[in-house]
LUMVEX-356122 format. One record per residue (C-alpha): x, y, z. Coordinates in steps of 0.001 Angstrom, whole numbers, plus 500000, padded with zeros to 6 digits. Layout:
// residues N
XYZ;...
//
This chain:
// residues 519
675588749985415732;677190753250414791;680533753737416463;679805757477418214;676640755980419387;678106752411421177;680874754664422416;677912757187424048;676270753973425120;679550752395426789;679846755300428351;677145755694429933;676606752336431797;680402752758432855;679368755914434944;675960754379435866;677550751190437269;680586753633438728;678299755846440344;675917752442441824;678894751470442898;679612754365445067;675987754464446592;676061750917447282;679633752528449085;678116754896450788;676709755059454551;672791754510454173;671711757185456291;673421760174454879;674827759131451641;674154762244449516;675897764175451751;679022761717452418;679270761712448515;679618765108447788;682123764987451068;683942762229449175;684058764569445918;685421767650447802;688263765760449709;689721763811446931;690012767547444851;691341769429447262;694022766911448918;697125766696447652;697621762924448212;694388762222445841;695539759421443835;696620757691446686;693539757651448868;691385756967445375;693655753833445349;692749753010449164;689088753335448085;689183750990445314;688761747532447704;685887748651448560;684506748911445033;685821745117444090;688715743211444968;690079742604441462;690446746553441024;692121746602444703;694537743901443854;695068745599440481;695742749168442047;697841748285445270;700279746197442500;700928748648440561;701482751335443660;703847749343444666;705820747579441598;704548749739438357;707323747826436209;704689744982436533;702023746983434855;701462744823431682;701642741527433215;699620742639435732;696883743786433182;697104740001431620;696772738320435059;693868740211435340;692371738955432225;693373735560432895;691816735802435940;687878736065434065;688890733342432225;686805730785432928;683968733167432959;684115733651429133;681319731269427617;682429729515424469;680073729746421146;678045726710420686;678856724153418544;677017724948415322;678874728613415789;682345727306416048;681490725388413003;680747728422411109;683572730682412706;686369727840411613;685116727616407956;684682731797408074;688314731915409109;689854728911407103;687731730048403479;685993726563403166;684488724370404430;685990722140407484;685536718806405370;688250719850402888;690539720234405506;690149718234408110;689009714295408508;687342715437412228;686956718351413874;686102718455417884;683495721541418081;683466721410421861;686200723109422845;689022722149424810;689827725644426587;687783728734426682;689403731710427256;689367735388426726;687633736333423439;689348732825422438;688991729001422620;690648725974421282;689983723036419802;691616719453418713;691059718520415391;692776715619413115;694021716858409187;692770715002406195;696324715068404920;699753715297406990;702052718092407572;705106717626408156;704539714834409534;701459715999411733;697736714778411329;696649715669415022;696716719309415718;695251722205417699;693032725280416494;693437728542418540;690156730357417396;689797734396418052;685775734587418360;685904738109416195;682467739424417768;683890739711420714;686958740743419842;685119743808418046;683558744511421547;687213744674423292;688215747298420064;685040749292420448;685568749551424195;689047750364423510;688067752762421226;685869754502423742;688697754429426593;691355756302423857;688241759313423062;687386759792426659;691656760039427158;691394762558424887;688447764780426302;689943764613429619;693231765619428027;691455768638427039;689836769009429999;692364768387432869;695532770174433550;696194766403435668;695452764472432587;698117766362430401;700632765814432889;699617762210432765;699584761748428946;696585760053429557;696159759180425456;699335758187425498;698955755676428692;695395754726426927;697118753895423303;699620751745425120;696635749986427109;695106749139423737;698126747919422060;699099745562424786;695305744036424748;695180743608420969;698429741931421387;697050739308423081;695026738292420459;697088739087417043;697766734993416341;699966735758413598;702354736891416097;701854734425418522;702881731682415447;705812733870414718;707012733291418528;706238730261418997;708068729418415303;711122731397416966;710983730012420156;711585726248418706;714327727208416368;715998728881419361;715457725275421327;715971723423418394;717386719715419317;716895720033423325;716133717605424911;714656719509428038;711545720407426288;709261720117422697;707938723078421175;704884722440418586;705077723014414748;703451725646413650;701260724971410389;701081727726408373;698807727270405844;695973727070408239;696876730461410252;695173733032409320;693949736334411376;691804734531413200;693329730753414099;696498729628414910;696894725810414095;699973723633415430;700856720496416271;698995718902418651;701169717473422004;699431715509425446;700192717094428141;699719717983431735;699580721227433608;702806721211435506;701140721825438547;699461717994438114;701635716347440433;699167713138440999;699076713114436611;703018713307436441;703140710545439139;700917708772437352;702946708617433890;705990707920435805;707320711557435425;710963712447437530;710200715372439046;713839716677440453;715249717125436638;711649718631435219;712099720908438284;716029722227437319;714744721762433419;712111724366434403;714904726898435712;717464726620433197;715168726838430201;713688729924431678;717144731329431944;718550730585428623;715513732029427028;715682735193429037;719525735550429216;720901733788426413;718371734102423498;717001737206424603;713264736260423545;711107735179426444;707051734664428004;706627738289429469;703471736728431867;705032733446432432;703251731357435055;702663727683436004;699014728118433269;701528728612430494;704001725590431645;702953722079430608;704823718767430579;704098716303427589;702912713081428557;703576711407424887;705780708545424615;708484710139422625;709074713210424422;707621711835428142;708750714571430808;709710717402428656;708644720926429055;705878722428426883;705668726217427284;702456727107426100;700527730840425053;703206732704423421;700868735635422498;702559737853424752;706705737880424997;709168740295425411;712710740497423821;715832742303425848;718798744003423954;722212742601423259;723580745419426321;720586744381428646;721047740995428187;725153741063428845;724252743678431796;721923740968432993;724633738108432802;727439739858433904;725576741653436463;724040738900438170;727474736964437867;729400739416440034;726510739425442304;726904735714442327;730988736295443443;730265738898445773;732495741268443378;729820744653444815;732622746726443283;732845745343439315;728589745401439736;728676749199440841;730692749860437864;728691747605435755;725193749550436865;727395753475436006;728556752390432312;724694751114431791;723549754161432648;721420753167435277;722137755957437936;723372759623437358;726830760089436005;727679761714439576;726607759056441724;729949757864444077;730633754033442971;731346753539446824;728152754455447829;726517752457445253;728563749938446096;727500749935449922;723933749225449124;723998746673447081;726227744965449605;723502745810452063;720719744337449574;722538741408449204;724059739451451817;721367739109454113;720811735978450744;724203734594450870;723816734146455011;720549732611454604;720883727940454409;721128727142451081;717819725314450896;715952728622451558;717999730975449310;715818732067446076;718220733917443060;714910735360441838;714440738335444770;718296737920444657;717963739459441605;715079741995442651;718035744028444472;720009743552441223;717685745617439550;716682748016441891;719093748779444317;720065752081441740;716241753764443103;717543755415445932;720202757197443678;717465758231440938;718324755202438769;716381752963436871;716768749775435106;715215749617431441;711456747646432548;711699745005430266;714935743246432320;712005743825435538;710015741400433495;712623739093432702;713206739085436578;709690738437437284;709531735283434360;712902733764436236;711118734251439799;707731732850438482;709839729832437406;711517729414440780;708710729265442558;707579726373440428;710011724242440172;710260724435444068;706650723753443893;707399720655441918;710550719581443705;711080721381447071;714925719853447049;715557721474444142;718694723874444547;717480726936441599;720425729386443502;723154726896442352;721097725844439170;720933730267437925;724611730779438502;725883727522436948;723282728442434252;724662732472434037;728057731663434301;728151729575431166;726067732026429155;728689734868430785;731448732273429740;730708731818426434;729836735661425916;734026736734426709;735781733247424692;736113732656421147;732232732259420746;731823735784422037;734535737146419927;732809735612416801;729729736528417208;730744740623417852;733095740345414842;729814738955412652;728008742136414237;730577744716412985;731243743054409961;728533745029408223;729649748330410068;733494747312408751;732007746657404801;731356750373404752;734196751459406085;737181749406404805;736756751042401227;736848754367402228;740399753429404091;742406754416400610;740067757815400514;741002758613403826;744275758404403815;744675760720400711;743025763428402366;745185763079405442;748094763593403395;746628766459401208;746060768130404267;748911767346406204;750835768496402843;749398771757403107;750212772444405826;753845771354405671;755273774366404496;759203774554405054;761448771457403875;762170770711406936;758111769349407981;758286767718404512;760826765862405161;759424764917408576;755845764431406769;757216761881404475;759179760192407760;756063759569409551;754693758248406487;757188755665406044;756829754775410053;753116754087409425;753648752144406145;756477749629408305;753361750060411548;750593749213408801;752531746358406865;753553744438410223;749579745436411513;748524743400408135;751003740379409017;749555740326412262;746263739636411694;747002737190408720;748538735034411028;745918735586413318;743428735189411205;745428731607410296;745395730556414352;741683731549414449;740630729317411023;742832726457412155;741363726569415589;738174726906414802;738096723919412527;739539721776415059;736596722732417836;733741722279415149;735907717956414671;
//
C-alpha cells in the first residue's frame, strides 16, 4: 500500500472512531446540539487543555489514566507511554507456528536446522510487535547450548512506523495550521514519541545493554545476567543465554525452590541502587515484569533483570548530585543540600539558600518522625528532587526516572519481604558509593578523566611560559622592572622546582600505597 494513501486511510478511521466515540459520549436526546456546545466551550475557554483532559475517562480508561499521569508528574512521560504498551500486552496474538518458522530463518539467513538442534515455535511470551522463544544450539557458545530468541515480528513493526509516520505529518499540518501547535512544537513532541517507540524494539541495542549491564555486575553474586550471543543477533532477534526463572512476584514458586526471601528482598534494593547511582546505566521502566529470580541450581535465588530495551544513563554531575544529595538528606545536613541543589543549577542563581533550605526541611522530616518500619527512601527522595519547583527549579528528568526505578524497587522488595528495612539498606548503599567517590578511588578515577585534558596541555607549558616572558619583557622598560622581572623569575623557578619535588614524592606515597591495597 502506498505510503500517502495508508497515511489518508489511518487517518481517517482515527477521526471516525474519535468522532463515534464522542456520539456514543453524547446525551441521546440532543446530541448534535451538545456537540457543537462541546466544540465552542473547549475554543473559547482558557483552561481548554485541562477540561479536554477531564473528558478523556469518559472516552476509555487507559487514555484517562494516561492523561491525569502526566498532568500531574510529566517527568514520567516515557515510562508512562511503555506502561501503556505493556499494558495491551497480552492482547498481541503471536504468528502461528509455520510463520515463526519462516520469520526465524528470514532473520537468521538460513535455515533453522543449521543452527539449531530444536527450536520451540510456540512461543514462550508474546508481547508487543514481539515474542520469544526457547530453542537449544547445534553447537555451544561459550559454553551455552540452551538459549532464548527475542523475535521482532517486522509486519507489525512496519504498521507501528507507518502509524508513526502518519502522527509526525499530521504534527506538521497542525503546525501550520495552529498558532497552539507552534507553541507546542508539536513535530518536535511527535519525533520524540516515535523515537522512544522504535526504541523499544531496536534489539541491537537492547544486546548492547544487556552486554553492558553484566560487565558492570560482573562476578556478583546478588544476581546473573545472560550472555549475549552475537552471531545470532541480527535486526530482528536477539539470542542469549537461556536462565529458569520465576517472576519475582511468585512467592508460592520461590517457596517452593526453597528461595530466602529477606536477602532477595535487600538484593533487590541495592542492585537497583548501584546501577542507578554507581554505574550510572539503569532500566528506565523498571517494574516487578522486568525482575525475575533464577531458579537454576548454580545461581538459585539470584536476581535476573530482564527487557533491557529501554534504559537510561545519568551524567558523572547527576549521578554525584544524586549521591551526595541524598546523603545529606540522609544526615539531616538541609544546609550542605541547599548548596548542593544552587551549584547544580537547579534553582535561579538568586534564590536565598535559607529559604531553600526551609523547605526541604519542611519536605523532609515529616519521614524521619515516621517508625522505621513505615519509612520509604523512595518518596524520601521525591522531595529531593523536587522541592526546587516552588523556586522555578528543575532537576534534569532523567534523575526523576532514576527516582521512580529506586521507588519501583522498594515497593517490591517490601512486597517480597515486608520486614525488609530499604531506608537503612539506600543510605548504607549511598554512603559507600558517596565514600568511595571523595577517597583514593575517587581521586583516581578524576585524575584518569583529566589525564587526556592534561596530555594537551602539559606540552604547551614550555610555549607558555616564553610568551609570558616576551611579554612581560616588553613591557619592562627601565632597569629597575628588569631586574625585578628576572627576581620573580628566579622565585617561580625555586616555587616550580620544590612544586616538582612535591609531587614526585607524592606520586611515590600514591604508587607504594596503591600497591599495597591491590595485596
Amino acid at each position: 500500500m502506498p505510503p500517502l494513501f495508508r497515511r489518508l486511510l489511518l487517518l481517517y478511521h482515527a477521526l471516525r472512531y474519535g468522532a463515534r466515540l464522542i456520539w456514543l459520549a453524547a446525551p441521546s436526546d440532543h446530541k448534535l446540539h451538545w456537540m457543537i456546545e462541546l466544540v465552542g466551550r473547549v475554543h473559547a475557554s482558557t483552561a481548554s487543555a485541562e477540561r479536554l483532559y477531564g473528558l478523556l475517562p469518559a472516552l476509555g480508561p487507559l487514555a484517562g489514566r494516561f492523561a491525569r499521569t502526566l498532568v500531574e508528574r510529566p517527568e514520567l512521560a516515557t515510562a508512562t507511554l511503555h506502561d501503556a504498551i505493556d499494558a495491551i500486552d497480552h492482547l498481541e496474538t503471536p504468528l502461528p507456528p509455520g510463520e515463526s518458522e519462516a520469520a526465524l530463518a528470514r532473520a537468521f539467513g538460513r535455515p533453522l536446522a543449521t543452527l539449531f538442534s530444536a527450536v520451540d515455535l510456540i512461543p514462550v511470551r508474546s508481547g508487543f510487535a514481539e515474542q520469544t522463544h526457547f530453542a537449544r544450539l547445534l553447537a555451544p557458545v561459550n559454553g551455552h547450548c540452551e538459549v532464548a530468541i527475542k523475535l521482532v515480528r517486522a509486519g507489525q513493526l512496519q504498521q507501528i512506523g507507518d502509524e508513526l509516520a502518519l502522527l509526525r505529518w499530521v504534527a506538521r499540518w497542525l503546525e501550520k495550521l495552529s498558532r497552539q501547535a507552534r507553541r507546542l512544537q508539536l513535530p518536535a513532541l511527535a519525533q520524540t514519541f516515535t523515537d522512544d517507540i522504535l526504541r523499544r524494539f531496536d534489539l541491537r541495542a537492547e544486546a548492547a545493554n544487556l552486554s553492558q549491564t553484566g560487565h558492570h555486575f560482573e562476578g556478583d553474586t546478588r544476581l546473573v545476567v545472560p550472555d549475549v550471543i552475537w552471531d545470532l543477533c541480527t535486526t530482528h532477534t536477539l539470542t542469549m543465554q537461556r536462565i529458569s526463572t520465576l517472576p519475582a512476584s511468585d512467592l508460592i514458586g520461590l517457596h517452593a525452590h526453597h528461595v530466602k526471601l529477606a536477602p532477595l528482598a535487600a538484593h533487590i534494593v541495592e542492585v537497583v541502587t548501584e546501577q542507578a547511582f554507581e554505574h550510572g546505566f539503569f532500566h528506565a521502566t523498571l517494574d516487578a515484569r522486568r525482575v525475575r529470580v533464577s531458579i537454576e541450581p548454580d545461581s538459585l535465588g539470584r536476581l535476573v533483570l530482564a527487557e533491557f530495551s529501554i534504559m537510561s544513563s545519568l551524567s558523572t554531575e547527576e549521578r554525584e548530585f544524586f549521591v551526595h544529595g541524598a546523603t545529606a538528606l540522609f544526615e539531616q545536613d538541609y544546609g550542605r543540600l541547599a548548596d548542593i541543589h544552587r551549584e547544580a543549577g537547579h534553582v535561579p542563581h538568586d534564590t536565598r539558600a535559607e529559604l531553600l533550605e526551609a523547605e526541604l526541611r519542611t519536605r523532609a522530616e515529616a519521614h524521619f518522625a515516621a517508625a522505621p518500619e513505615h519509612r520509604t527512601a523512595g518518596s524520601l527522595f521525591h522531595h529531593l528532587l523536587h522541592a526546587v519547583i516552588p523556586f522555578d527549579g528543575a532537576v534534569p528528568g532523567r534523575l526523576a526516572t532514576a527516582q521512580r526505578s529506586f521507588e519501583q524497587a522498594e515497593m517490591l522488595a517490601r512486597a517480597l519481604h515486608p520486614g525488609v528495612d530499604t531506608w537503612n539498606i539506600a543510605r548504607r548503599v549511598l554512603e559507600d558509593i558517596a565514600r568511595r567517590d571523595v577517597d583514593h578511588r575517587g581521586w583516581f578515577k578524576r585524575i584518569s578523566r583529566e589525564l587526556p585534558h592534561l596530555a594537551h596541555m602539559l606540552p604547551r607549558v614550555p610555549q607558555l611560559a616564553v610568551r609570558y616572558l616576551q611579554h612581560e619583557h616588553e613591557r619592562a622598560r627601565s632597569p629597575r622592572q628588569t631586574a625585578q622581572l628576572l627576581a620573580d623569575i628566579s622565585r617561580e623557578y625555586r616555587r616550580t622546582r620544590v612544586l616538582l619535588w612535591a609531587c614526585a614524592v607524592c606520586g611515590g606515597i600514591l604508587g607504594a600505597g596503591t600497591m599495597l591495597l591491590m595485596w
